[in-house]
N, C-alpha and C positions, 0 to 999 in steps of 0.2 A: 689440438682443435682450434679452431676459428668459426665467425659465423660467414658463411659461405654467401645466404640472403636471406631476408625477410618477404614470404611469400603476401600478396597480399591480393585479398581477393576484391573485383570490381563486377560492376555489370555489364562496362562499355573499355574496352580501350581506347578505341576512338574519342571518348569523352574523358576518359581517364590520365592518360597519357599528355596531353597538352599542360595540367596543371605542374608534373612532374619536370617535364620542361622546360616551361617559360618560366614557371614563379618559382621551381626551386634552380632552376640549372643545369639538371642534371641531363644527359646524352643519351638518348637510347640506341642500346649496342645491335641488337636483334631483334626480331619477333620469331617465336616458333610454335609451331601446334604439334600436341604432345595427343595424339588421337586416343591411345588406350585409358587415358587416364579423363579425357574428355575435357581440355584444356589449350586457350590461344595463351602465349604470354611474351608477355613485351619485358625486354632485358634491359633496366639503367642504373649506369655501374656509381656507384657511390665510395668513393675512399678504396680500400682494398676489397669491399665486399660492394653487392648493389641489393635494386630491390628487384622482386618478380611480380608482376602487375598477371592476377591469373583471372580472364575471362573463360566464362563456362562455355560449352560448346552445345550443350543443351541443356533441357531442363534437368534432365535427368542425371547429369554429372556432378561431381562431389562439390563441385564449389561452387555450384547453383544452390546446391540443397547448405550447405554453408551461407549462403546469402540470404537464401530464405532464412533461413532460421536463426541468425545473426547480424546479419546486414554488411555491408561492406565494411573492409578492414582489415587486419590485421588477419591471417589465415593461418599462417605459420612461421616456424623461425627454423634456419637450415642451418646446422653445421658439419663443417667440412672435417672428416677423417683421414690418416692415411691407411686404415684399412679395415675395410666396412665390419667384413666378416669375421676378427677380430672382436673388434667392438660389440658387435651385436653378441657373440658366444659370448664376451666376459658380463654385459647387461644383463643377460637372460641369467647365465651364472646368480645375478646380484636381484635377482626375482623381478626385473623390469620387462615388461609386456611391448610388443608390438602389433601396430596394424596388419603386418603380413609376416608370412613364415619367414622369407630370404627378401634381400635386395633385388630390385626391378629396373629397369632403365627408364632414367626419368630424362628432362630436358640438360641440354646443352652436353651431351654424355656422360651423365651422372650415372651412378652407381645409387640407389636411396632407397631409402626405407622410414619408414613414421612409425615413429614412439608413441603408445596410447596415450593419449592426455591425459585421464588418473593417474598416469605414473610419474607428472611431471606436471603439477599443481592446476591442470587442467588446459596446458599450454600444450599446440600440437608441436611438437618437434620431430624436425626430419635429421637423419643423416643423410651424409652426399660422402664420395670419392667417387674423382675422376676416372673414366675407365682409362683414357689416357694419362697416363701415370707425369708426363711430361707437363702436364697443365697446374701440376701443384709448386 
């Protein structure tokens, strides 16, 4: 495993993005909008891993209701597997809890799924693997 990225939740990309940038450096690789999950986000690559800048798409999506009731910042932390389903059978094996039954397609062709926060000192963590196998 590796961390894959640090998701992090904003209310503007437009506003968010600049600081990322100019004051730290860093390159933004993509933008993409992730519609099932209700999500714009902007991709800049840091070292071997980068961060994920996640604008809500309405009120109603998860990282809206994250903002509310948190405020911006820090949303989650991803790491990369070589094989999701694996991982998640031997977790569960080990009584660890997730947000959803199976892995879903997330951005950049991700393979993912989120680990409850109780089960992981109240930090959301996601797994990722690449559905193209080529990208690891």
């Amino acid at each position: 495993m590796k961390i894959d990225h640090v998701g992090i939740a904003v209310e503007s990309l437009k506003e968010a993005v600049p600081f990322y940038e100019k004051k730290l450096g860093l390159k933004k690789t993509a933008v993409e909008t992730v519609a099932d999950q209700g999500v714009k986000i902007a991709f800049l690559k840091i070292g071997e891993s980068k961060f994920e800048l996640l604008e809500p798409l309405s009120k109603e999506s998860p990282i809206a209701r994250h903002i509310q009731k948190r405020g911006e910042g820090i949303q989650h932390i991803a790491l990369r597997v070589d094989n999701i389903e694996k991982k998640i059978a031997q977790m569960k094996e080990e009584g660890v809890t997730f947000l959803a039954d199976s892995p879903s397609r997330g951005a950049e062709g991700m393979k993912i799924i989120f680990i409850h926060p109780k089960a992981s000192s109240g930090v959301l963590m996601e797994l990722c693997e690449p559905l193209d196998k080529e990208d690891n």
